[in-house]
N, C-alpha and C positions, 0 to 999 in steps of 0.2 A: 715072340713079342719084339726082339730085336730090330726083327727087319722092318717091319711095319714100323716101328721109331725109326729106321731109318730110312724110308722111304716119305715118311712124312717131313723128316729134315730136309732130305732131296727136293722135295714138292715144294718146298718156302723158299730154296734158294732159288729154285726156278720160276716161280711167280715172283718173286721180288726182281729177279733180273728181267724181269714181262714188264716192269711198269710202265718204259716207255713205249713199248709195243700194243700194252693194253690200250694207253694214251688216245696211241692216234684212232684204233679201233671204236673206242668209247666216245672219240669226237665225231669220227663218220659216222655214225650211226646217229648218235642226237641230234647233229645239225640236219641227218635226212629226214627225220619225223617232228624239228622243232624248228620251223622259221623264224629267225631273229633281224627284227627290219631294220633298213638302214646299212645294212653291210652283206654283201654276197657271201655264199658259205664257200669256195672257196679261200677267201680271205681271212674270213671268220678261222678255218679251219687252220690257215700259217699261224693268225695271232695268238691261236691259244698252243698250240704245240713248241713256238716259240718260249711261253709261258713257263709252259711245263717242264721245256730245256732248262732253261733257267732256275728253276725250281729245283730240280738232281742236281744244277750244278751249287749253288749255293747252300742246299742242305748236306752237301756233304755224298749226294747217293753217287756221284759219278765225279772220279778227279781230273784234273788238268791234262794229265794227258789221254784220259778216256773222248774227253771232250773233243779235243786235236783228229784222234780216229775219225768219232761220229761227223767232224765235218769235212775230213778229205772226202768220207763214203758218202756222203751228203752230196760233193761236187760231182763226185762221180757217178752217183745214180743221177743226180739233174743234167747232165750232160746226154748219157744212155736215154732218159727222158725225150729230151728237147731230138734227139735223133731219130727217136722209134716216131713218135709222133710226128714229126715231118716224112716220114715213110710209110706214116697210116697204117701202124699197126694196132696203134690205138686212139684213141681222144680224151680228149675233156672238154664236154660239151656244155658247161652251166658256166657262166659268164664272169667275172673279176677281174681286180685292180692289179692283182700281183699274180698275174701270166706273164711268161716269158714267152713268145712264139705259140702261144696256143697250150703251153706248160703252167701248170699251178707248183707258186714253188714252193709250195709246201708238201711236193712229191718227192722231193729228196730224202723229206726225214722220212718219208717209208722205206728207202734204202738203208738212212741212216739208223732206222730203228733194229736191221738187223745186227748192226757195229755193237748196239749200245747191247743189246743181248750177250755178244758174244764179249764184251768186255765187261757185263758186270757178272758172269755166270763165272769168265773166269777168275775172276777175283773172290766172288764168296764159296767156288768150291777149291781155291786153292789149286788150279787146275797147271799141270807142267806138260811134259812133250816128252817122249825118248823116240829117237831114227828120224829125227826133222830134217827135209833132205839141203836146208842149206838155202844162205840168201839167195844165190842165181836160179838155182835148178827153178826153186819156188816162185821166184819175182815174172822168170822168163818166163810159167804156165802160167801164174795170173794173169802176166799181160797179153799172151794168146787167147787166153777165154774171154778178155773182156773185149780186144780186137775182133774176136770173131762175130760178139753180137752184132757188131758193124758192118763186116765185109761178109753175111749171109746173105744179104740183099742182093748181092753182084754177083759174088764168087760161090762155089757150092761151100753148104755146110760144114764147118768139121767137128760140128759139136762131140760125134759118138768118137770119133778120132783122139779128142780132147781128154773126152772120159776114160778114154781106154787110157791114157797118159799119164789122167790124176791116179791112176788104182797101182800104177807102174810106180810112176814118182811117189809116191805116198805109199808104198806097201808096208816097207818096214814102220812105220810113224803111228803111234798109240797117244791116246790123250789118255795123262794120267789126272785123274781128283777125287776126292775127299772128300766125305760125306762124316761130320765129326769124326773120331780118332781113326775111320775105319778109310784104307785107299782101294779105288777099283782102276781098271783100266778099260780103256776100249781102244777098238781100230779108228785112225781119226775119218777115213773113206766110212765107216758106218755114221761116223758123225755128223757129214755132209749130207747123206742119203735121207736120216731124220730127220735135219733141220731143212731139206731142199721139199720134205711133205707136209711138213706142219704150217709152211713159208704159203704151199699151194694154198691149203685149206684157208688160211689167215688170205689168200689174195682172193677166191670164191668170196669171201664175206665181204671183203672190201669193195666188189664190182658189183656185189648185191646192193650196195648200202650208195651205188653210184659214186667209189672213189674216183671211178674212169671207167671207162666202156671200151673192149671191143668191137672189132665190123659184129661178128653173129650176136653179139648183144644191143645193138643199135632198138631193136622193134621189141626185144624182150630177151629178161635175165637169160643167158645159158649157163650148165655148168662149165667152167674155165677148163679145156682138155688138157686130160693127165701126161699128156707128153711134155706141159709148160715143168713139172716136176723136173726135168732135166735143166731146165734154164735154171730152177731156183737151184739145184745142184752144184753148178757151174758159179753161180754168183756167190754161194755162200762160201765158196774155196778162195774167192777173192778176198772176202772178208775175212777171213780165217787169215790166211795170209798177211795183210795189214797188222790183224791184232798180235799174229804170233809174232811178227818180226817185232813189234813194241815191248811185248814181256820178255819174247828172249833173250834180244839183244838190250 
C-alpha cells in the first residue's frame, strides 16, 4: 500500500508543477477548434498565457525568483526562435499583431514553460544535487549547447560530441528528492533523457494543434522525428543548469 501512497504523492507534485505547461497546451488546442473574433490566435494565445503568468505569480504558485528563471529562458528560447525561423527550420504561418520577424511571442513561454517545471518540481519535492560539477565546468557546456544550435547551420554538428560531454561532465551528479518522509535518488543524465522525451511527445501535440509547422508538415501533420529527442535533451541541460545555479548557489 505504501508505494502506491507514494506514487500518487509523486503524481500531484508532478502535475501540479505541469500547470503552466498544461496552460499553454490547453490554450493550443482550444484556440485550434474555437475561433474568437476580433483577435488573431496567435495573439489570443500571448494574452492568455500572459494571464496565467500572472496568476502563479500572484497566487503564491511560483516565487520571485522562479519568475526571474522563467524569463531569462523565455529570452532565450525567443532568441533560438527568431533564428531557427529565419533559417527555415520552421514557421509560423497564421497571421498576428505580436510577431517578431515572423516569430509569435508567445513561443518563449514554451521554452519558458520547461523553466517553470523544473522550478516548481524542484521546490515541491524538495529536490538537492550531490557531484554538481561546478559554476564553469557547467556554464562553459551550457553555453556550447546552446551555441551549437546556431553554428549547425555553417559548421558540422557537435551535438553527439556535446552529449558524450554531458554524460562525462555530469557522471558523478544525482538528483536527490523526497517524496513525503521518504528520499530517493537518481542519475541527473537519466533526468535529462526523461524530460528530453516527454518534451518530444508534448512538441507532436503542439504541431498537431498548429503551434508551428515544419517544412514535412507544410501539406499535412507528420510525426516530429525521434532524433529532435536529442535537441530536447540538450536544451533541458540548459535549463537544468539555470535553475541549479539559482538553488544552489
Amino acid at each position: 500500500m505504501k508505494p502506491i501512497i507514494q506514487l500518487l504523492h509523486f503524481g500531484y507534485h508532478q502535475a501540479m508543477s505541469c500547470i503552466f505547461p498544461v496552460a499553454i497546451f490547453g490554450t493550443l488546442i482550444l484556440s485550434s477548434v474555437i475561433e474568437v473574433p476580433f483577435i488573431h490566435r496567435y495573439d489570443l494565445i500571448l494574452l492568455t498565457l500572459l494571464g496565467v503568468q500572472f496568476f502563479m505569480y500572484f497566487s503564491g504558485l511560483e516565487t520571485r525568483d522562479e519568475i526571474k528563471v522563467i524569463c531569462v529562458f523565455h529570452i532565450i528560447g525567443l532568441v533560438l526562435e527568431l533564428y531557427k525561423v529565419w533559417m527555415g527550420s520552421w514557421s509560423y504561418p497564421e497571421p498576428g499583431y505580436t510577431k517578431l520577424l515572423g516569430v509569435p511571442l508567445y513561443s518563449g513561454f514554451m521554452y519558458a514553460s520547461v523553466a517553470s517545471f523544473m522550478c516548481q518540481v524542484w521546490r515541491r519535492l524538495r529536490m538537492d544535487m550531490t557531484g554538481w560539477p561546478g559554476l564553469t565546468s557547467s556554464v562553459l557546456l551550457g553555453g556550447a549547447i546552446y551555441l551549437n544550435f546556431f553554428t549547425h547551420h555553417f559548421i558540422p554538428d557537435f551535438r553527439w560530441w556535446l552529449t558524450a560531454l554531458v554524460f562525462i561532465v555530469f557522471w558523478k551528479t544525482w538528483i536527490i528528492y523526497r517524496v513525503r518522509t521518504v528520499t530517493y535518488r537518481m542519475p541527473l543524465t537519466l533526468v535529462f533523457i526523461i524530460v528530453g522525451f516527454f518534451i518530444w511527445l508534448a512538441e507532436n501535440i503542439a504541431t498537431f494543434f498548429d503551434a508551428w509547422k515544419y517544412p514535412d508538415q507544410q501539406q499535412s501533420w507528420q510525426l516530429v522525428g525521434v532524433s529532435k529527442i536529442s535537441s530536447w535533451f540538450l536544451l533541458v541541460i540548459i535549463s537544468v543548469i539555470i535553475v541549479a545555479q539559482l538553488k544552489i548557489c
